[in-house]
N, C-alpha and C positions, 0 to 999 in steps of 0.2 A: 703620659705613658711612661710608665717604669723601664730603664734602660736593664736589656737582658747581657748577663754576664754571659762572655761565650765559653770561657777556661774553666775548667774547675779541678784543675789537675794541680802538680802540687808544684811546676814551676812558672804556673800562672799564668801561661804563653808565653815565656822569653825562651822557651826554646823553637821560636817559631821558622824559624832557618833551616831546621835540622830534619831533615821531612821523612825522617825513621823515630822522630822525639816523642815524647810522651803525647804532646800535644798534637800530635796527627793520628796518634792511634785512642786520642781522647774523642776525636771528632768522627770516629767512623766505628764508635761502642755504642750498642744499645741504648745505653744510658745518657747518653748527649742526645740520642736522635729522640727520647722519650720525652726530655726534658724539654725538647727544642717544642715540640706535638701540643705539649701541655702550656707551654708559655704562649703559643700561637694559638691555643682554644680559646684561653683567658684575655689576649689580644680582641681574637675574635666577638667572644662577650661585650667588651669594652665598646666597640663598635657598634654593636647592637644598641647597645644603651646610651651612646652619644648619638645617635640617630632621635632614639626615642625623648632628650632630652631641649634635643633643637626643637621637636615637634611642643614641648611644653614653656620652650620659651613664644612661642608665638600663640599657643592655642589663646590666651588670654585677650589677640588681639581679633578672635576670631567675630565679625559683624560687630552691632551695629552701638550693643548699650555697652562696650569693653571701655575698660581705663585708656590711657594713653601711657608711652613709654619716653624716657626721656634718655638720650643717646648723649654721650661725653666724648668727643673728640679728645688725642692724644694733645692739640692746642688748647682745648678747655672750652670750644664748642659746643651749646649745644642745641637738638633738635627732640623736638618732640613730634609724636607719631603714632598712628594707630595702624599703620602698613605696612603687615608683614613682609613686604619686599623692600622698602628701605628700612627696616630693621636688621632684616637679612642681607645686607647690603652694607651697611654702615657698620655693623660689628665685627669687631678681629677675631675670628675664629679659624683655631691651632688644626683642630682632629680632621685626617682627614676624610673620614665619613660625614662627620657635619658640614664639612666644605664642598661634599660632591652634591649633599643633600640643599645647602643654599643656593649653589649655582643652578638647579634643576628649576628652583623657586624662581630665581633670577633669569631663566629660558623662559618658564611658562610667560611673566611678568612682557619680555618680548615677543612673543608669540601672539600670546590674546588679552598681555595686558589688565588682567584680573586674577584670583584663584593661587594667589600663592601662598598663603596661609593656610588654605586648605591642602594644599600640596604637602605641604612640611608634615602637617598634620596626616592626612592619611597615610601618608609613609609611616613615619612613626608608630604607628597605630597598624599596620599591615605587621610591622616587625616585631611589636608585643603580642600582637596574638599568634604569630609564627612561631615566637618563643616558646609558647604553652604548649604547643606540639612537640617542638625540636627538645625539649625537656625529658617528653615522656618519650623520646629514641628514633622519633619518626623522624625521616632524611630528609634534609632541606631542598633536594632535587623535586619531593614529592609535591611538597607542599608549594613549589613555583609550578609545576604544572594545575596543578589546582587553582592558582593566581591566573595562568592564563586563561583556562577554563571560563574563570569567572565575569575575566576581564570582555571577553567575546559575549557570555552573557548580558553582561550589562550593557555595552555599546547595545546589542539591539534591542534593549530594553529602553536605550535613550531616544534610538529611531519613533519606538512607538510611541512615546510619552512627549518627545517634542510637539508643539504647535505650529503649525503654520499659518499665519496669518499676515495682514498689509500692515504694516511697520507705519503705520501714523505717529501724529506729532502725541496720543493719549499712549499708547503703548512705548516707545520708548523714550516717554516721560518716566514709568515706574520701571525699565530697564534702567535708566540713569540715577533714578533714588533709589534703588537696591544697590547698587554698586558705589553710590556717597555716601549712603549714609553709612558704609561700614567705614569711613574714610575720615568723615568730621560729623560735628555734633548735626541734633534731627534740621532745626531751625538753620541752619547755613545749610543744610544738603538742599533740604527745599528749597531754597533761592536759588542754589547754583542748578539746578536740577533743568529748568525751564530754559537760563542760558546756553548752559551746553549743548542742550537737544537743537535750539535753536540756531546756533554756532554748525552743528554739524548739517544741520536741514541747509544753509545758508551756502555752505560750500557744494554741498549733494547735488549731482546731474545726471539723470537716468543713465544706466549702460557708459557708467566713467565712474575708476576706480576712487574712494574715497581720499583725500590727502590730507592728513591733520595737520602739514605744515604750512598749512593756509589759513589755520587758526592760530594766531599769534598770541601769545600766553603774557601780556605785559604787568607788570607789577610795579606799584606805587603808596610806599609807606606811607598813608595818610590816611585818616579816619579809621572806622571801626570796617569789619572782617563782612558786615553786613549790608555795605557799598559797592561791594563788586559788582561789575555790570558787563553787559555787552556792548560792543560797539560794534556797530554795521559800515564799519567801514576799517581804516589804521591809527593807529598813535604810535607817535616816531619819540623818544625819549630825548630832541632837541630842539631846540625852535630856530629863528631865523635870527643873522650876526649882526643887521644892520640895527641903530635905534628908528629910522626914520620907514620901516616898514609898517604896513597894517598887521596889528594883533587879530583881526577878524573879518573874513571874507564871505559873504553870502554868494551860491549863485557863479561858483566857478570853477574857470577852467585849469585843468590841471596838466603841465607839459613836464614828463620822467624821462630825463634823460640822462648818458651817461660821457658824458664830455669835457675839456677841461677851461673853464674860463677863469685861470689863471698863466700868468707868465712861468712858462717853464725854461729849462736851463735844458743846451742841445745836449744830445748823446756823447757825441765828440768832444773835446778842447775848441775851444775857438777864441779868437780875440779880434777886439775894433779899437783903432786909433783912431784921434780927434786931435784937433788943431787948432780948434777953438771951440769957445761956449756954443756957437750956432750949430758948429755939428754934433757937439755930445747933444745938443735939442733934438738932432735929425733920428740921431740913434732911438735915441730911448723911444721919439715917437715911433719908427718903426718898429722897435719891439712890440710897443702897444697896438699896432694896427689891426696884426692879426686877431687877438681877443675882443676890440673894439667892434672889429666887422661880426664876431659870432654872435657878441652881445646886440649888435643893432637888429641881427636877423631875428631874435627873438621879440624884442621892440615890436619891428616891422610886424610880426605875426600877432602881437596883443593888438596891435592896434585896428589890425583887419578884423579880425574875431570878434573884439566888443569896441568897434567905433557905435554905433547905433544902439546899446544896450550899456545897463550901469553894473554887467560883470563882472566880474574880479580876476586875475592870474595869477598864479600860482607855479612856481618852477621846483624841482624836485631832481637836485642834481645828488650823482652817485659820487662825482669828483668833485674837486675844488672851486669855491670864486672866488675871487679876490676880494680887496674893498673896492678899488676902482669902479670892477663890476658891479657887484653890491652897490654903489653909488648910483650908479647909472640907473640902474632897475629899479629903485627905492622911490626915484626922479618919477619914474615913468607907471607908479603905482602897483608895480611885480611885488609880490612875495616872493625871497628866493631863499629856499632853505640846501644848505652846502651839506657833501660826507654823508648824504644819504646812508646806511647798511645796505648790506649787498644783498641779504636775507629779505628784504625788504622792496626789492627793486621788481620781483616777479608780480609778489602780492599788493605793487601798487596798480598795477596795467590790472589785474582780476576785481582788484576793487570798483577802482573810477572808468577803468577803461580808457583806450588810448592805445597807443605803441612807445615802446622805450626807445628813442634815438640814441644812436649811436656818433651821431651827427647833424652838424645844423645847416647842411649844403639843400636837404630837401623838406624841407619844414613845410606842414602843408596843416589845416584844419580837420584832416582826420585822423592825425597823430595825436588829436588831445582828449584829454577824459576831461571827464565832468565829476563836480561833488558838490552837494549842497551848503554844506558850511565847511570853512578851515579854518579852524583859530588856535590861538596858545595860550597854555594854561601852564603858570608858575608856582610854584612850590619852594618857595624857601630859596635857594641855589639854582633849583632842576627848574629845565624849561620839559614839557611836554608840548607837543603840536597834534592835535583832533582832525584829522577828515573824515566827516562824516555825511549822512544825507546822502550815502554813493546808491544810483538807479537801480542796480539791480548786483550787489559786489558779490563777486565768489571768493573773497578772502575779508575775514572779520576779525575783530580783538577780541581777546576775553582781556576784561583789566579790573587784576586782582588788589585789591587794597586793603591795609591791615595796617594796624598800628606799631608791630613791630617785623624784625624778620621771621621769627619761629612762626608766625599767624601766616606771614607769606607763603614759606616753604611749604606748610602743611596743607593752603590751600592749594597752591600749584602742584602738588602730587594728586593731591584728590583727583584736580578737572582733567588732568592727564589720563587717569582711570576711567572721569565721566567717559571724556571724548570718545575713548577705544571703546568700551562696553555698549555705545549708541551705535559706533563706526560694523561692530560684531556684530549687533541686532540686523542692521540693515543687509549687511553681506549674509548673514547666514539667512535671512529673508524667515526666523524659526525663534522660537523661547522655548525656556524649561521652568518648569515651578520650582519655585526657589523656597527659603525659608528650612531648608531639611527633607522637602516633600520629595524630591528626586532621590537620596538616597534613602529613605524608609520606603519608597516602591522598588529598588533594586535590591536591597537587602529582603524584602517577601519573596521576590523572582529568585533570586539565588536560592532560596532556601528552597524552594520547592525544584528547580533545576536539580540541586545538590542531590535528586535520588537518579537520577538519568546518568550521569558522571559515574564510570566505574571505580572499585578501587579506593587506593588510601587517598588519591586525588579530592576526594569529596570534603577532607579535612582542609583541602587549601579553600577550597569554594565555602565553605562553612568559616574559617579564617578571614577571608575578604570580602563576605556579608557584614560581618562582625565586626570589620574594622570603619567599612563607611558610615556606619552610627555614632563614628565618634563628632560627624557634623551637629547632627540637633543634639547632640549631647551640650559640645560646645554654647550652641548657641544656646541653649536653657540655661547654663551652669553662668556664664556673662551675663545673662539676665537676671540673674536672684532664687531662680529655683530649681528644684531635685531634677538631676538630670536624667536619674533612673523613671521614676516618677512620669515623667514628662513623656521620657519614651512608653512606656508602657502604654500609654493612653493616647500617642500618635499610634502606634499598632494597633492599638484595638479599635480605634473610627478608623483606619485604614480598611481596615478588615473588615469592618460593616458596614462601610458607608463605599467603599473602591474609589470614592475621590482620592485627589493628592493631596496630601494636610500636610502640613507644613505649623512650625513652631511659632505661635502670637506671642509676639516677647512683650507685647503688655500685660498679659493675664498669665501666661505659663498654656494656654488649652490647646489644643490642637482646630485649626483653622484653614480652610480652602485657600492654598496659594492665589491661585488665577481670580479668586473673587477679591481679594485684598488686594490685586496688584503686585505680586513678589514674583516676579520674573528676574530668569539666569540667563547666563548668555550658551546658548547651544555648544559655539566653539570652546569655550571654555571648561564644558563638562566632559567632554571629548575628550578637550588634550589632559587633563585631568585623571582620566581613567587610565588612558595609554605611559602616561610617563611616571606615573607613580607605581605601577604595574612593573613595566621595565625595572626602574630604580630600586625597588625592597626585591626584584628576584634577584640580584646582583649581590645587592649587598647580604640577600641572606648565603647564599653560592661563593662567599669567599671563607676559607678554611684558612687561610695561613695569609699572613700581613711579614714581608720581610721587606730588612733597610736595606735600600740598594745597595749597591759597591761590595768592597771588601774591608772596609776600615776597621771595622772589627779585628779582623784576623793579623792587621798589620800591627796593630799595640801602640 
């Protein structure tokens, strides 16, 4: 932004002290306050059009067949991505209309967790064809009533055209591959497509609110991007301290608790004298009594549990064990894995089942879970440890694996998008046809509302028909062909056929969303209308951009 000279008198503002000086009777002449009008319209401009330019930095990454982007940290980082929200996230951007318009991107992205590319975009795209009005003298107040207009039009236009229907494991399979595959290429969306679903059905319980943080997102550079998998149960990212432990447990019991079996040092100061070797014996033993006694009680309990069966134990401590302990237990054929996460400690009781102790005074056989296999699996350095085979777990892994980090990061955005757009489907218990078919039915509805609308109002409704086509524009123009073209010919089966068509980005033709599978998330076209709505009548309703303070005037 060009820095505006405030002086233009002829002692430049150093007579700024003197409050009868040129310079006080320069700032209250015609000619300052015109200059100041004209520098603020051109401001204004500028805004416009850094709006519209954020919208063309993303539009490229709008669905399914777009390039990818590759982002440069100020350390020499870098990440690649086809998600508009961590583009819009990761880039340092000055202006601040583009910053109000990223951060908007960056709400919807927390909200529903999809739709933010579209967002940039229809803004963008709201504020060019406001332009074309505001050009030819019509007031920007006008044409945000007309925006609102619109915007009420189409919500109940979304009412009518949403579906409702039972949310099976077939429906939001193609909720989850509409929303990957704008995310990673076709062949990985399809594999992650079945997990995710799967992941979120695994935690789901009727009339209880969905938690995604009960899908644990674990990543492990190793092999190709096309090994990810599910796990129906945890992977902890360390294994167990002793050598003398079993690598592999079929068939066992699992006790998660949070206690300390090791020697701690008191809160206070204290000190013990000795007199001889027999009593520094005494000592130390008694320091070790009390951990010995915890570690025995858990003994005592493997042994109750599987004296009569060839089970296994497994301990799952949040605190510390010593080696002492760890000896003990090694002895007695425990798995004891130490430093548990604490992230971790919820979703082991949901997996296996059990109760987390807090204490080993009342240890009893229906404090423990159960899990069909535990074993550990090395890598190089990295120990990972597998519970798997858990009965019936309400908390699962997703474990992402790729050969490098950029393959990681880009999947763990993706599944993060899966999860929410499955997690939507379910809550809003409803879809929308996807592909561009939703807005080529609200852009015909507008047009034909737009004679009921009094007034110059009918230009904003005719403006915000006109802008939500810049969707299957999009998506034609990333797929190889005329996006004019394209449109034309989804209007015209619209119009004779009254299905929803929507854009087939292998042929270019226009095609039956709901028959191909391209379902939207309700929520997401919703907040999509309401806040890009908001956002461009804002921005087009500011007339004058001034720098705080007075720094100017002080020189």
């Amino acid at each position: 932004m060009e820095k505006i000279q405030m002086f233009d008198c002829k002692c430049g503002g150093s007579q700024k002290e003197n409050t009868e000086g040129c310079c006080i009777k320069y700032l209250r002449s015609p000619d300052y306050i015109f200059k100041l009008r004209a520098t603020m319209a051109s401001v204004t401009e500028t805004e416009k059009r850094s709006s519209m330019y954020s919208g063309s930095l993303v539009r490229k990454r709008k669905l399914r067949e777009s390039n990818e982007s590759r982002l440069v940290s100020g350390a020499g980082d870098i990440k690649l991505t086809k998600d508009g929200n961590v583009l819009l996230h990761e880039m340092q951007i000055q202006h601040p209309t583009a910053s109000l318009i990223a951060k908007v991107a960056t709400a919807q992205d927390d909200i529903t967790g999809d739709g933010t590319t579209s967002n940039v975009l229809i803004i963008g795209e709201l504020l060019k064809q406001a332009d074309l009005y505001v050009s030819e003298g019509l007031h920007p107040r006008i044409i945000a009533e007309g925006f609102e207009a619109a915007k009420d039009k189409a919500l109940e236009v979304l009412e009518e055209m949403k579906v409702t229907r039972e949310m099976d494991r077939e429906t939001l399979i193609h909720v989850a591959r509409t929303s990957l595959r704008t995310k990673v290429h076709a062949e990985l969306a399809d594999l992650l497509t079945e997990a995710v679903v799967d992941a979120v059905l695994a935690i789901h319980r009727p009339n209880e609110p969905i938690d995604l943080f009960m899908v644990e997102i674990m990543e492990m550079k190793h092999k190709t991007d096309s090994d990810t998998q599910l796990i129906r149960g945890l992977v902890l990212d360390h294994g167990a301290r002793h050598p003398d432990m079993k690598k592999r447990v079929e068939d066992a019991f699992v006790l998660t608790c949070n206690a300390s079996l090791e020697y701690e040092k008191t809160e206070v100061n204290s000190g013990f004298f000795y007199k001889s070797a027999g009593e520094r014996e005494k000592l130390v033993a008694a320091e070790r009594k009390f951990i010995e006694e915890r570690v025995k009680k858990i003994i005592e309990l493997k042994n109750a549990v599987c004296a009569d069966n060839n089970k296994g134990f497994v301990v799952l401590n949040q605190k510390g064990i010593d080696p002492y302990s760890l000896d003990a237990l090694a002895k007695e054929g425990i798995v004891a894995l130490r430093r548990t996460k604490r992230r971790n400690m919820e979703r082991l009781t949901l997996a296996c089942g059990g109760i987390a102790m807090n204490s080993f005074e009342d240890l009893t056989p229906e404090c423990l879970g159960q899990a069909g296999l535990v074993y550990e699996h090395t890598l190089g350095e990295e120990k990972y440890t597998f519970i798997e085979k858990c009965g019936n777990p309400r908390s699962v892994t997703l474990l992402v694996k790729g050969p490098n980090k950029h393959t990681l990061t880009q999947i763990k955005d993706a599944v993060r998008d899966g999860l929410r757009a499955v997690k939507n489907a379910i809550e809003d218990g409803c879809v929308v046809s996807g592909a561009g078919a939703f807005e080529v039915a609200v852009h015909d509805a507008l047009i034909k509302h737009k004679l009921l609308v009094k007034g110059r109002a009918q230009l904003g409704v005719q403006a915000f028909a006109d802008a939500l086509l810049i969707i299957p524009k999009v998506l034609a123009q990333n797929s190889g062909y005329d996006p004019m073209e394209t449109l034309v010919k989804l209007q015209t089966e619209y119009k004779e056929s009254g299905q929803l068509v929507g854009v087939d980005l292998s042929s270019g033709e226009p095609m039956v969303a709901s028959e191909a599978g391209v379902w939207d998330n309700y929520s997401v076209k919703k907040q999509l209308l309401h806040s890009c709505t908001v956002i461009a009548s804002n921005i087009l309703l500011v007339d004058e951009i001034m720098r705080a303070g007075m720094s100017s005037l002080k020189g």
